[in-house]
C-alpha positions in Angstrom: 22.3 -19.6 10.0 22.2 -16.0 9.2 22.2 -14.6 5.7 24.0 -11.1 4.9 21.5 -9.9 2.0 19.9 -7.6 4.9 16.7 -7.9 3.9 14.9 -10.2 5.9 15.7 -8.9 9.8 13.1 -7.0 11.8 11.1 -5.4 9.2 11.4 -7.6 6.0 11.9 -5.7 2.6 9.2 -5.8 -0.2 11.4 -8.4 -2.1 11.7 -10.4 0.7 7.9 -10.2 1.0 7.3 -11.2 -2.7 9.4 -13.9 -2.8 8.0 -15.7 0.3 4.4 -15.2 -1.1 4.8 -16.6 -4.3 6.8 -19.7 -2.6 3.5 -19.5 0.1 1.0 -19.8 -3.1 2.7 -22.3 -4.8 3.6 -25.0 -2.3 1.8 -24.1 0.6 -2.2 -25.9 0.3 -3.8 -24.1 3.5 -2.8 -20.5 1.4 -6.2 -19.1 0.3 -4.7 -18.4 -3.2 -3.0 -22.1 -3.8 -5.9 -23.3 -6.2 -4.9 -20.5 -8.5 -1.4 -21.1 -7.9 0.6 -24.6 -6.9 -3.0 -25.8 -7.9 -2.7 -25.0 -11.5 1.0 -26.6 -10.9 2.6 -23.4 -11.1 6.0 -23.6 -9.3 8.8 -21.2 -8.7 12.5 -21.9 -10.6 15.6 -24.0 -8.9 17.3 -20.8 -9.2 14.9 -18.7 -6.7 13.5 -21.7 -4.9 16.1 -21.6 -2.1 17.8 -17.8 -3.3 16.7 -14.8 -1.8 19.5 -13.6 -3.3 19.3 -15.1 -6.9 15.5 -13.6 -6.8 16.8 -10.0 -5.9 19.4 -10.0 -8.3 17.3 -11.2 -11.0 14.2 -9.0 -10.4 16.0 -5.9 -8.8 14.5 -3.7 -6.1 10.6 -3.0 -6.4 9.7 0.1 -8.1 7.4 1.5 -5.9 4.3 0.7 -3.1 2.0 -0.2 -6.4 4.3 -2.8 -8.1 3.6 -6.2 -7.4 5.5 -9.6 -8.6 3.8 -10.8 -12.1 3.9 -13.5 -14.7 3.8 -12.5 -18.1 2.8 -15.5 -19.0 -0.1 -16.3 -16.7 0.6 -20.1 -17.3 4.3 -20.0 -16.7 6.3 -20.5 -13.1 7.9 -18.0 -11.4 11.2 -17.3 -13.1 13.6 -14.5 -14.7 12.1 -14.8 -18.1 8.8 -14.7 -16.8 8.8 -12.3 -14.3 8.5 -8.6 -13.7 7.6 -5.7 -11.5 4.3 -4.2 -12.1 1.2 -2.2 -11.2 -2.3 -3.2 -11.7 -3.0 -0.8 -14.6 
């Protein structure tokens, strides 16, 4: 079926990008970063699991080219209390 968030047809947004890798790392094994990832047991929330929407509402439109997805708490899953836009430095 075909979802109206716009994101993902023909060239797929930066959001869209994020939140299929960080599903890729944690639940995919043949990803080359899963033993850092779904691994370690790191997962992603119900809430964004199945929710390109609920993910894009929750972590808002990336900054700029040099943000990337993070986990403040290195430990924790992917979720709105743990997440946030940022650059390497």
């Amino acid at each position: 079926y075909n979802k109206t968030h716009g994101h993902s047809a023909g060239k797929r947004s930066p959001e869209y990008m994020a939140w299929g890798n960080i599903k890729t790392r944690c639940f995919n094994p043949a990803h080359d970063r899963f033993e850092y990832y779904g691994a370690r047991g790191i997962t992603v929330c119900d809430r964004w699991l199945n929710s390109f929407e609920n993910f894009l509402a929750d972590m808002g439109p990336k900054p700029s080219q040099r943000h990337s997805i993070d986990r403040i708490d290195v430990n924790g899953n992917y979720e709105p209390g743990n997440c946030r836009w940022a650059t390497a430095k």
